[in-house]
VEXDREN-2710 file (C-alpha; in Angstrom, 1 decimal):
% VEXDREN-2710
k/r/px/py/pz
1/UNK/-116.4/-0.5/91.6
2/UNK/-115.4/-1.2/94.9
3/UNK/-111.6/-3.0/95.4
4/UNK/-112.7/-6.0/98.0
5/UNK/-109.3/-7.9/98.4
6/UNK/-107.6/-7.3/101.9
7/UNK/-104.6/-7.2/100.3
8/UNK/-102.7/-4.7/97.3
9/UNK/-101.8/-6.9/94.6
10/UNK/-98.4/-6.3/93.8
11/UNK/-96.9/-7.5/89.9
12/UNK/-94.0/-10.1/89.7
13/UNK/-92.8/-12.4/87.3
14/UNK/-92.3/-15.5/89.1
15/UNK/-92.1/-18.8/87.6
16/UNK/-93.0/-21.9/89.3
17/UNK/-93.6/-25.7/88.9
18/UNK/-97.0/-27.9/89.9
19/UNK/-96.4/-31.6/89.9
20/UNK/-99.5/-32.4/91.5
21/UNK/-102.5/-30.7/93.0
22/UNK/-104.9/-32.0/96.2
23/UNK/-107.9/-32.2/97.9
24/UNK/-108.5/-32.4/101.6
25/UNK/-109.6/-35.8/100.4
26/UNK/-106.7/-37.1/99.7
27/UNK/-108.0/-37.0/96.0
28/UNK/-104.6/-36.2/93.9
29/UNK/-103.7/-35.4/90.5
30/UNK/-100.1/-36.3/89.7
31/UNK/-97.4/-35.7/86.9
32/UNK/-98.7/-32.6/85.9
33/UNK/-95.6/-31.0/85.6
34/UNK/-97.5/-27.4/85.0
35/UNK/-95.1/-24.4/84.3
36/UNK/-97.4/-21.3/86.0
37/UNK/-96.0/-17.8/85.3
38/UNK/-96.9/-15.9/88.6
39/UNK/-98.1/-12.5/87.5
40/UNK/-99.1/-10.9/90.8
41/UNK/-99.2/-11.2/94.3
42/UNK/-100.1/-10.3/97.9
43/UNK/-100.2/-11.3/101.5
44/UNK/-103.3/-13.7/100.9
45/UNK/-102.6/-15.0/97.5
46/UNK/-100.8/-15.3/93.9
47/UNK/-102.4/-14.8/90.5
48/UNK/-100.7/-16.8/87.8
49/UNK/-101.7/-18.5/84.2
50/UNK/-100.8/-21.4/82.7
51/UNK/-102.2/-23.7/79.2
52/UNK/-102.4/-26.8/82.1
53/UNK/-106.0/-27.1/83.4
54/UNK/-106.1/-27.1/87.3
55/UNK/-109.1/-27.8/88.8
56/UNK/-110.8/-25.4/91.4
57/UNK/-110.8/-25.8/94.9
58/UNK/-107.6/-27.9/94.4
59/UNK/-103.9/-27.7/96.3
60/UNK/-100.6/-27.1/95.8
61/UNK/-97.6/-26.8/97.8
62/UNK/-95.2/-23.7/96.7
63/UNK/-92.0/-22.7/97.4
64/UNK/-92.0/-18.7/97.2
65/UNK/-88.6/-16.1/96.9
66/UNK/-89.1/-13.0/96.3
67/UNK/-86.5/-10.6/94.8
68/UNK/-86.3/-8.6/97.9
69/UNK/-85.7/-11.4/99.9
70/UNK/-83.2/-14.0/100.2
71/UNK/-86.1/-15.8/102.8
72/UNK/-88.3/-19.0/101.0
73/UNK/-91.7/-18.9/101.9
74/UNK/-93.5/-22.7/101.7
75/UNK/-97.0/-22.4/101.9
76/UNK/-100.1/-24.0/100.2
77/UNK/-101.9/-22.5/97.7
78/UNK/-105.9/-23.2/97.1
79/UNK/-107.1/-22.5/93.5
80/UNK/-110.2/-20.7/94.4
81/UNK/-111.0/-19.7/90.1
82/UNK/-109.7/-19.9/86.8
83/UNK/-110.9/-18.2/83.7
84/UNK/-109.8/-19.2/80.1
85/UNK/-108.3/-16.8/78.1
86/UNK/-109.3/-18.4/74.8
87/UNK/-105.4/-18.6/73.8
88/UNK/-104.8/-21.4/75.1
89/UNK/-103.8/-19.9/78.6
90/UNK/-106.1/-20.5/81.7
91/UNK/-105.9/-17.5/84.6
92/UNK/-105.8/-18.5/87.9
93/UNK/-106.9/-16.8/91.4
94/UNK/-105.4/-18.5/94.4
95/UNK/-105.0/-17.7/98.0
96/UNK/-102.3/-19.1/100.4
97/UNK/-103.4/-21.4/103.2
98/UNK/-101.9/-22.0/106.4
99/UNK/-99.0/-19.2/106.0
100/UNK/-97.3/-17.5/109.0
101/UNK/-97.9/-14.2/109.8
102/UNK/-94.1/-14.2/109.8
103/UNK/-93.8/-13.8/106.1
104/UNK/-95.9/-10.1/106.0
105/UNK/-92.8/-8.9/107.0
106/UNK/-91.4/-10.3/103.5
107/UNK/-94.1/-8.9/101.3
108/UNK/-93.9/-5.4/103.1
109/UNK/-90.1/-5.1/101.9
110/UNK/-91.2/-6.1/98.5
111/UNK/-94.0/-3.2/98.3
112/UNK/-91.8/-0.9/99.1
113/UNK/-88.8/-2.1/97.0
114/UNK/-91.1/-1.4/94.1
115/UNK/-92.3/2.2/95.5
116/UNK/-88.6/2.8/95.5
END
C-alpha cells in the first residue's frame, strides 16, 4: 500500500481543549469542553482521539507548542473523519486550515529533534 499523505506523520503527546467546533455556516456547537489527546502530527494535520463525538467537516481553533519550540502556532483545524474505537474513544483525522507557511520551519526542528 501506497503512503498518500504529503506530509510524515510524526508521534506527540499533546493534550488540548475543544470548547466549541464550527461550520462555515456559522452553525456552532458550544460547551463541549472535549479533552483530545493529540497522538500525531504533521505539516497539514493532527491525529488525536477523544470519548466526545465531533462532528465531521466541523472547526476548531487550536493553539499548538511543540516541545522543540517555544513558538505557538494558532491555526484551525477541519475534522475531515472519525472512526470509533468501540472503547468508548472516537479517532480523529484533521487537517490544519489557513496556516502559514511560517510554521514548517517549526515542524522541521521537531522531525529532527526526534531523529536525534
Amino acid at each position: 500500500m501506497q503512503e498518500k499523505r504529503r506530509y510524515k506523520r510524526l508521534p506527540i503527546q499533546l493534550n488540548l481543549e475543544v470548547s466549541e467546533v464550527f461550520k462555515q455556516d456559522n452553525d456552532v456547537i458550544r460547551n463541549l469542553n472535549a479533552e483530545i489527546n493529540v497522538f500525531d502530527i504533521s505539516k497539514a494535520g493532527i491525529g488525536f482521539t477523544t470519548s466526545t463525538y465531533l462532528p465531521d467537516g466541523y472547526y476548531f481553533n487550536a493553539t499548538i507548542v511543540l516541545e522543540s519550540s517555544e513558538q505557538k502556532i494558532l491555526t484551525v483545524v477541519k475534522i475531515l473523519h472519525r472512526e470509533e474505537l468501540g472503547n468508548g474513544l472516537y479517532r480523529y483525522g484533521c487537517e490544519f486550515t489557513g496556516m502559514a507557511g511560517i510554521f514548517d520551519c517549526v515542524f522541521e526542528e521537531y522531525e529532527q529533534q526526534l531523529e536525534d
